[in-house]
C-alpha positions as CSV (number, residue, x, y, z in Angstrom):
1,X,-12.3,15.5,-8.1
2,X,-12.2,16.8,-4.6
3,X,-10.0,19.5,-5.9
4,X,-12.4,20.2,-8.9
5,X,-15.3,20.8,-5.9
6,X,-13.6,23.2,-4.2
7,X,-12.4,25.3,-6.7
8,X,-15.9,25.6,-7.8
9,X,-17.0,26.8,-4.3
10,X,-14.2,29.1,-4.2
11,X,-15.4,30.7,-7.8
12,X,-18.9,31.3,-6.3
13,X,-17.7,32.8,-3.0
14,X,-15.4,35.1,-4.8
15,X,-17.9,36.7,-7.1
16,X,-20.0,37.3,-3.7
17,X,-16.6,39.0,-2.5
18,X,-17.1,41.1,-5.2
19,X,-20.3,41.6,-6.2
20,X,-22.2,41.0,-3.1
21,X,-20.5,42.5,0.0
22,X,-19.2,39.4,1.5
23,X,-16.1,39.8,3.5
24,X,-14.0,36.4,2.8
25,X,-14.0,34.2,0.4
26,X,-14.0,31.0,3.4
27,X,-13.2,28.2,0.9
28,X,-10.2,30.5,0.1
29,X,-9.2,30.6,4.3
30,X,-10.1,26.7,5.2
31,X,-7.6,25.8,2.6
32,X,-7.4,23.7,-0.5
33,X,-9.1,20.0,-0.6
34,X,-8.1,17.1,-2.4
35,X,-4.5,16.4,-4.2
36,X,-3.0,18.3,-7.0
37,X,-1.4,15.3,-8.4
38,X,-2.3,11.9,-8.1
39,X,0.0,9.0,-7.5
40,X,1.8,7.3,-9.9
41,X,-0.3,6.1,-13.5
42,X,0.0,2.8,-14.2
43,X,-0.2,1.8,-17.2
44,X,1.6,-1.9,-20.5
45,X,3.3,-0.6,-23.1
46,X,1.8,-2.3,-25.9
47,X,3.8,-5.3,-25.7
48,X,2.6,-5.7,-22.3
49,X,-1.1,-5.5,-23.2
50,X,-0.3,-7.6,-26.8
51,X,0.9,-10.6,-24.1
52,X,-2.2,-9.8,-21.7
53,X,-5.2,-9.9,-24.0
54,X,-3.6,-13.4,-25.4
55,X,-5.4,-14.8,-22.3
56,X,-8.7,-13.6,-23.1
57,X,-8.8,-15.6,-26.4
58,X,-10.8,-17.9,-24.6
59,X,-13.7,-15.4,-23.7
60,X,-14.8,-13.5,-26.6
61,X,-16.8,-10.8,-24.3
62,X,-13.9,-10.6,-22.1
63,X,-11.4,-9.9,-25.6
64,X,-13.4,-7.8,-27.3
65,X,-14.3,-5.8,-24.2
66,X,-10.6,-5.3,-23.1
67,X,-10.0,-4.5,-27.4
68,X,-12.6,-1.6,-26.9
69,X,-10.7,0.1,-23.6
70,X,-7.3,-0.2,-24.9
71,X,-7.6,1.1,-28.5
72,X,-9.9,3.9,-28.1
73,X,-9.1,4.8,-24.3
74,X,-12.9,5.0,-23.5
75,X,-14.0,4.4,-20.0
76,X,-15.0,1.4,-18.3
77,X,-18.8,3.0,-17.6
78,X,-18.5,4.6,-21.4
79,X,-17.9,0.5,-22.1
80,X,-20.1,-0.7,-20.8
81,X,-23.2,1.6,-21.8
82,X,-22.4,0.6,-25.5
83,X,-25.0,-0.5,-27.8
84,X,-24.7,-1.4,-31.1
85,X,-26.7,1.8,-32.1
86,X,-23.7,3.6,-31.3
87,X,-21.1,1.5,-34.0
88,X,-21.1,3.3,-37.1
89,X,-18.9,2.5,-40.1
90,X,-15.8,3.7,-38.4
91,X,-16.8,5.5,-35.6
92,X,-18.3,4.9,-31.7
93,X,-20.1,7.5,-30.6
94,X,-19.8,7.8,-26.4
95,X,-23.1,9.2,-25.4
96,X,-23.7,7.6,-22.0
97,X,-22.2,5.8,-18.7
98,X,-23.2,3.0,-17.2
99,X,-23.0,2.4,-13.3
100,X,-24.5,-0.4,-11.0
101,X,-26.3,1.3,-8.3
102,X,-28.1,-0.1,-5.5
103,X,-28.4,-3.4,-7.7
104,X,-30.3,-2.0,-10.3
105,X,-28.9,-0.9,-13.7
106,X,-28.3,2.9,-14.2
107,X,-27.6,5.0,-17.4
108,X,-26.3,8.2,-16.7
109,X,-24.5,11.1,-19.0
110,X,-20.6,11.0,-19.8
111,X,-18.7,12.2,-17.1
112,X,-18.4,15.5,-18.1
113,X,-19.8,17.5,-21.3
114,X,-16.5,16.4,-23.3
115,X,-17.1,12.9,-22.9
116,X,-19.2,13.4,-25.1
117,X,-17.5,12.8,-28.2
118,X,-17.0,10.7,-31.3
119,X,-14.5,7.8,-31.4
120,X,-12.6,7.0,-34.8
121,X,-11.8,3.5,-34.7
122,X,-8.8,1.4,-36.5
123,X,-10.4,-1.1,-39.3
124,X,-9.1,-4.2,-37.5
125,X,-11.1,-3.1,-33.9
126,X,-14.3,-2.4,-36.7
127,X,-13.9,-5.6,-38.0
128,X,-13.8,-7.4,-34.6
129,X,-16.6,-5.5,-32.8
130,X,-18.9,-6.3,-35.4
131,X,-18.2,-10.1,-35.7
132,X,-19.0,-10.4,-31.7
133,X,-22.4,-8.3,-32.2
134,X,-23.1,-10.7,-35.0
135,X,-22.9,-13.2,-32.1
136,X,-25.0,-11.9,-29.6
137,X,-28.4,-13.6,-29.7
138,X,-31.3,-11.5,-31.0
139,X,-29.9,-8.1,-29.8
140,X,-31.5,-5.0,-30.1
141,X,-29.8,-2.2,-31.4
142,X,-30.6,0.1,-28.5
143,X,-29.4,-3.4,-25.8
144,X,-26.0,-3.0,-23.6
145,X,-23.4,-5.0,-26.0
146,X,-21.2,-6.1,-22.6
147,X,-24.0,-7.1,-20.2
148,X,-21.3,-7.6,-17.1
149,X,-20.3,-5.1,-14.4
150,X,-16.8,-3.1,-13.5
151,X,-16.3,-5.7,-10.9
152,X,-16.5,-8.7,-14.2
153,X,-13.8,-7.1,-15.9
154,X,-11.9,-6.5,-12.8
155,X,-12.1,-9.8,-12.3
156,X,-10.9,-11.1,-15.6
157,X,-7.8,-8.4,-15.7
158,X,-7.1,-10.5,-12.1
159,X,-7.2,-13.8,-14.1
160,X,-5.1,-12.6,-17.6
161,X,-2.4,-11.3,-15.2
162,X,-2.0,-14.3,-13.5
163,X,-1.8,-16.1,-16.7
164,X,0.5,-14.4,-18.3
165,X,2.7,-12.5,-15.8
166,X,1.9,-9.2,-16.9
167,X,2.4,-6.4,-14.2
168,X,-1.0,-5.9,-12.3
169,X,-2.9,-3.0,-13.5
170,X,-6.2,-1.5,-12.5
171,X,-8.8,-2.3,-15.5
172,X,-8.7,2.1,-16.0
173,X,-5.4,2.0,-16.3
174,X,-5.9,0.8,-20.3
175,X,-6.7,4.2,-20.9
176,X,-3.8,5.5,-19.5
177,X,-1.9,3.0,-21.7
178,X,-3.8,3.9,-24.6
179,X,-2.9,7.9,-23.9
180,X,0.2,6.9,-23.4
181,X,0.5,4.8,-27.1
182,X,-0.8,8.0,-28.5
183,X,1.8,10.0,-27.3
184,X,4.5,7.7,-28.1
185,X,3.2,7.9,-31.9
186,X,3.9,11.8,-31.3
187,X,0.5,13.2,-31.6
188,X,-0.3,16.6,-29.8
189,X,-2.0,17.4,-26.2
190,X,-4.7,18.3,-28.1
191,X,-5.5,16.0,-30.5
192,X,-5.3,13.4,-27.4
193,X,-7.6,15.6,-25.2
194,X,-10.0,15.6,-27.9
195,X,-10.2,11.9,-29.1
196,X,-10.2,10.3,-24.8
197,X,-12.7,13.5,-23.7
198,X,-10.5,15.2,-21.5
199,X,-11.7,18.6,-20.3
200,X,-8.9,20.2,-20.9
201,X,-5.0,19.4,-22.4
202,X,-4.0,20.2,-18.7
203,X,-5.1,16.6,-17.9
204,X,-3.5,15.4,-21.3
205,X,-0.1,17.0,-19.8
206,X,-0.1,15.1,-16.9
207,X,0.7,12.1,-19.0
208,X,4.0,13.5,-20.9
209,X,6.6,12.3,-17.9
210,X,5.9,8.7,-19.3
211,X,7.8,9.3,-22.0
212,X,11.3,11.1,-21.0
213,X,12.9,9.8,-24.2
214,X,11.4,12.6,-25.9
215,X,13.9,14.7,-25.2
216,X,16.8,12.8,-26.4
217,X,14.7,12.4,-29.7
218,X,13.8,16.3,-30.3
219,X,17.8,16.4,-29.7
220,X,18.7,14.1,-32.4
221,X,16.4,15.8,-34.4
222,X,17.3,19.1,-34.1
């Protein structure tokens, strides 16, 4: 992000380099900010979250919530600003963010414009959200489905962990997992970047180490 910033200053400086008479580009001479990579991703193969979400079976809003991260890859804000408005047929469409600031309740835009997106979902994940909203007790259709916090599901990942022995992961890395799944099915950069609303396949990228199998596949295969 901090990296992101900074390249945006430098772009304005530079066209006052060269448009407007400025000498220096200065965000080019104080030097880069923020990391180029980030540490390690964590992220369960799907056997790992298959034995992890058996805990939640006891807490439907905690199952269904930790369903929705790790087989569409949306994020936890993108979660937890669902309504049932948003549940078509098939589909979720991810048109908001939700963050607690200051105590209050806050609905912002996606994180960035390709956030905003539409989200195919498998029949079995259709099937399931729409028996929990039939549960919900006089719901609106424009009301929050998953009326808990980042800090709730952080919580819970704490607790199924524990209770299964599962590696510890933070609750954002299911969408690395899911990226990950995706990848391991072999589809492309791009088809990925589209479907989780990455800016742009050089994030998708980032993800291919997990996999260095690959190569002894397109070996075979050749």
């Amino acid at each position: 992000y901090l990296k992101t910033l900074h390249n945006q200053l430098s772009a304005v400086f530079n066209h006052a380099v060269r448009h407007y008479g400025l000498k220096a580009n200065p965000a080019s001479q104080a030097g880069n900010m923020g990391k180029a990579k980030n540490g390690e991703m964590q992220f369960w193969t799907k056997d790992e979250y298959l034995q992890f979400i058996e805990a939640m079976i006891d807490k439907p809003r905690s199952f269904y919530a930790f369903e929705m991260l790790y087989w569409t890859g949306i994020r936890e804000g993108e979660l937890l600003a669902l309504t049932p408005a948003d549940f078509e047929k098939q589909t979720v469409s991810i048109t908001k963010s939700y963050q607690r600031m200051k105590g209050r309740d806050v609905i912002t835009d996606p994180k960035t414009p390709k956030s905003n997106r539409v989200v195919q979902m498998p029949s079995f994940l259709c099937d399931e959200i729409r028996d929990y909203i039939k549960t919900l007790y006089a719901v609106q259709p424009d009301d929050r489905i998953f009326q808990v916090t980042k800090s709730y599901l952080f919580r819970e990942m704490e607790r199924g962990c524990k209770e299964t022995g599962v590696k510890r992961i933070k609750v954002h890395g299911l969408r690395h997992s899911h990226i990950s799944l995706l990848i391991d099915m072999g589809f492309s950069a791009l088809a990925i970047a589209d479907r989780v609303g990455h800016e742009s396949i050089d994030i998708t990228y980032r993800y291919a180490h997990l996999f260095p199998t690959r190569q002894t596949e397109m070996a075979n295969k050749l």
